[in-house]
N, C-alpha and C positions, 0 to 999 in steps of 0.2 A: 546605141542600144547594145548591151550585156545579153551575152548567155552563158549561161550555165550549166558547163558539162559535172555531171554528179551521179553515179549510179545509184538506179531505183531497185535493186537486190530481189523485191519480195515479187515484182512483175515476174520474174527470169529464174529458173533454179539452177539453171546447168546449159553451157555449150560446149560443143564440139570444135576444133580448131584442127587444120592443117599448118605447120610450122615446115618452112622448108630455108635451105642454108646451101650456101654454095662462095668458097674461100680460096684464096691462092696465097702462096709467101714465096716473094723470091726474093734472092742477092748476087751477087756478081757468079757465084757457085753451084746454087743452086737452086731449086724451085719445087714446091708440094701446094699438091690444092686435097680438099676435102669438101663434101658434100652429104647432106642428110636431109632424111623427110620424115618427119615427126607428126603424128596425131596425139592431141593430148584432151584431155577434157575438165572442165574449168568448173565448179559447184558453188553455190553460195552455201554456207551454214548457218552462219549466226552473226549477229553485232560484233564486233572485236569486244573480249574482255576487259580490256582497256578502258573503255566507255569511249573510243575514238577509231572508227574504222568498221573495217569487216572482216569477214573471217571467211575462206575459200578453202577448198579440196581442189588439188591439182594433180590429175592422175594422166600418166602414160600409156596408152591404150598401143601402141605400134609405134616401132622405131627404124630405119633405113636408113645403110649406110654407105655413101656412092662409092661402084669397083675401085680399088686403087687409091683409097686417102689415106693421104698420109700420117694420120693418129687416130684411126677410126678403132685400134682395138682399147688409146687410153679414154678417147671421147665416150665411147660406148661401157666402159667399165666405170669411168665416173659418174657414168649419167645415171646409172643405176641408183644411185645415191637418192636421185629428184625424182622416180619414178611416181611415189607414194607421197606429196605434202601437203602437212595443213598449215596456210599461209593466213599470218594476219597482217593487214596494212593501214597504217595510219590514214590521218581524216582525209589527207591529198591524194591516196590511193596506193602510199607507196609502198613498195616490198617492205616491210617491218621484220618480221619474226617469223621461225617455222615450228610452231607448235608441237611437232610429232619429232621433235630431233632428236631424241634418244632410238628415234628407228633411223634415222640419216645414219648416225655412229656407229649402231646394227650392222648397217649394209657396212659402210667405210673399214670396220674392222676384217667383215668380210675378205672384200678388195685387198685390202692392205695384207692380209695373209695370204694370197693368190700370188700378190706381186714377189713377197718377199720369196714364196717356193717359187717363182720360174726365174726369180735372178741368178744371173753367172758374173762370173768375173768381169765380162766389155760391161756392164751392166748394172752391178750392181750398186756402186755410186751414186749415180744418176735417181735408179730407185729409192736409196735413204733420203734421197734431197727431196723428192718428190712427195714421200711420206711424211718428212718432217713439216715441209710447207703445208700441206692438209691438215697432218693435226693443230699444226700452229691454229691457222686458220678456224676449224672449228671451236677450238680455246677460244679463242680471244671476240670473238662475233663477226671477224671479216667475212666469215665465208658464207653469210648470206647478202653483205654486201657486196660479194663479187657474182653470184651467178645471180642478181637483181637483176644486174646488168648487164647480160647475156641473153643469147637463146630465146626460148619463146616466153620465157619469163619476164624478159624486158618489154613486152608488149602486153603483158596480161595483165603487168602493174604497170604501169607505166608514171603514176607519181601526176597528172597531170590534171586532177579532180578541182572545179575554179570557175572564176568569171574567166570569159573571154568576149572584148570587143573587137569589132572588126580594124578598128585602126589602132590596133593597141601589140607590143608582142609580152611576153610573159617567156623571162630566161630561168633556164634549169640549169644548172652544172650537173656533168655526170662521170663517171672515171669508168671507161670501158675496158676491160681485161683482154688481154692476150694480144692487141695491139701493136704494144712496144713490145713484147717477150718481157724487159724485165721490171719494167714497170706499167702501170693502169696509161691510158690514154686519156688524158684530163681536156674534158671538151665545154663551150661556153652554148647551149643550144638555145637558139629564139624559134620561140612557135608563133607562130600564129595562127587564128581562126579563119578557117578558107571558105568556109560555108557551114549558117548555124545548123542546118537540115531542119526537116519537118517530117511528117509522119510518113512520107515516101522517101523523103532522098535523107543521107548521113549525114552526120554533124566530122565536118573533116577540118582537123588538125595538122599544119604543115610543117616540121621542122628546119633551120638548119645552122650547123653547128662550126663553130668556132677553135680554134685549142686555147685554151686556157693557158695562160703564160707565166703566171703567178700558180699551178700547180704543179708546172712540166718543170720535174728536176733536170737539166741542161748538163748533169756532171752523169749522173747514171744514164741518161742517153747518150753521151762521147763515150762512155765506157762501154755501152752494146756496143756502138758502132767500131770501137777496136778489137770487139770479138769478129768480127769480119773485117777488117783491115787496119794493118798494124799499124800505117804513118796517118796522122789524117792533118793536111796540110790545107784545110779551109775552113770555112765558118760551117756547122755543122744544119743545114735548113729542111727544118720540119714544114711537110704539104701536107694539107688535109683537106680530101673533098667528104661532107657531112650533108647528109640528106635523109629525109623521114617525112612519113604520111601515116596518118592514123584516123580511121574510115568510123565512129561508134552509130549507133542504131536509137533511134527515139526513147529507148530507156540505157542509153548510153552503155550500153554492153559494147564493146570490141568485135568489128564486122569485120576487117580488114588492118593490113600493119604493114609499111615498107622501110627500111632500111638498108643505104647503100654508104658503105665508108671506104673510103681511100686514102691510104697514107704513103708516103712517098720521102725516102731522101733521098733524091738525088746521088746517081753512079754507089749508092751504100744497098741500099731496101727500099721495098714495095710490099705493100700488103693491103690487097683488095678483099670485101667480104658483100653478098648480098642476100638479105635475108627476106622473107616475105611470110605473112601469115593471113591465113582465110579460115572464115567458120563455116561452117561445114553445116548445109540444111538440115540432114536427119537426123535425128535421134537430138534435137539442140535441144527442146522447152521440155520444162517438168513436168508434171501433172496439177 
């Protein structure tokens, strides 16, 4: 027996979501964690343009960001970017497009002038690099494929609109940013259906994921790993513990979201991240 997760749009106009984050990187030298707690709120609009999908407002209502992280003033001045979007997604649900991206540019030009006044000399390097990678990114259309797959956006879309049987899995490939540092984290994910739900309990979707071996360039990863140690006199071995659960509600709205990854090489890095998302009762349904 087949179900069919598919969102019913016109039941629902708008929820509420709590999006929270909690990260660590360490290496033989050093160690940074960061943390945040996001409410955001999620609108239906319209059909996608396209003739394929739908069309969402994703708005930033409060942002939090935990004492002492380690990048909370670049996380927080990027984020500004995603505060205000209107996202369209394809028929499977996935992040497609952001409709309002001449106000994304808006903001980024913003930023980008802030950053360039507070650069100094230790510093200002680093800044052109940073800049240049954005605008690249905004040119060329990566940069809605990289924060898809991020943040609270990566559960809001989540790409997973389908049949699902109970003895069946359905694999996604996904490439998660900021993982590796210099390159996406290329993962193989098997979901499976863990319960179709009914008008009381959720229709729960379990992930879990794999690396991809045929994405993961193995020459720019020996090349991080000699930015932290200069001889590396072994085979270089990527761990990866990949786990996800996604909770949707009888008109397949998003109730719930977990995400925990673990990547590891051995005596080089570690990079633990766990993120969690809940909808929030009040203020959810439209009129």
């Amino acid at each position: 027996m087949e179900t069919e997760l598919q969102i019913k749009p016109y039941a629902l106009q708008h929820k509420n979501y709590r999006h929270t984050a909690k990260s660590i990187v360490a290496t033989k030298d050093m160690m940074m964690k960061n943390s945040s707690d996001t409410v955001l709120q999620k609108t239906y609009v319209q059909p996608n343009i396209s003739g394929n999908g739908l069309i969402f407002d994703v708005k930033t209502i409060s942002e939090k960001y935990g004492k002492g992280s380690a990048t909370e003033k670049l996380n927080r001045e990027m984020n500004t970017l995603l505060h205000e979007i209107t996202v369209g997604t394809d028929a499977k649900g996935n992040f497609e497009k952001i409709y309002n991206k001449p106000k994304v540019v808006d903001a980024w030009a913003k930023v980008r002038k802030q950053w360039k006044k507070e650069a100094n000399k230790e510093t200002r390097e680093q800044i052109n690099k940073t800049i240049a990678i954005v605008e690249e990114n905004l040119a060329n259309g990566s940069f809605e494929k990289e924060v898809a797959n991020q943040g609270a956006l990566y559960f809001l879309f989540p790409g997973l609109y389908g049949n699902y049987a109970s003895n069946s899995e359905t694999v996604v490939k996904r490439q998660l940013a900021k993982f590796l540092v210099t390159q996406p984290l290329p993962l193989k994910i098997e979901y499976k259906l863990k319960s179709p739900g009914n008008v009381k309990d959720p229709l729960v979707i379990e992930g879990i994921g794999t690396v991809d071996e045929e994405k993961l360039d193995a020459r720019e990863l020996t090349k991080f790993i000699r930015t932290i140690k200069d001889k590396i006199n072994m085979k270089v071995e990527l761990q990866v513990d990949y786990k996800e659960r996604l909770e949707f509600d009888r008109m397949h709205w998003l109730v719930k979201g977990s995400q925990q990854v673990k990547v590891k090489i051995p005596g080089f890095y570690m990079t633990e991240s766990k993120q969690e998302i809940t909808e929030l009762e009040e203020e959810t349904h439209g009129e």
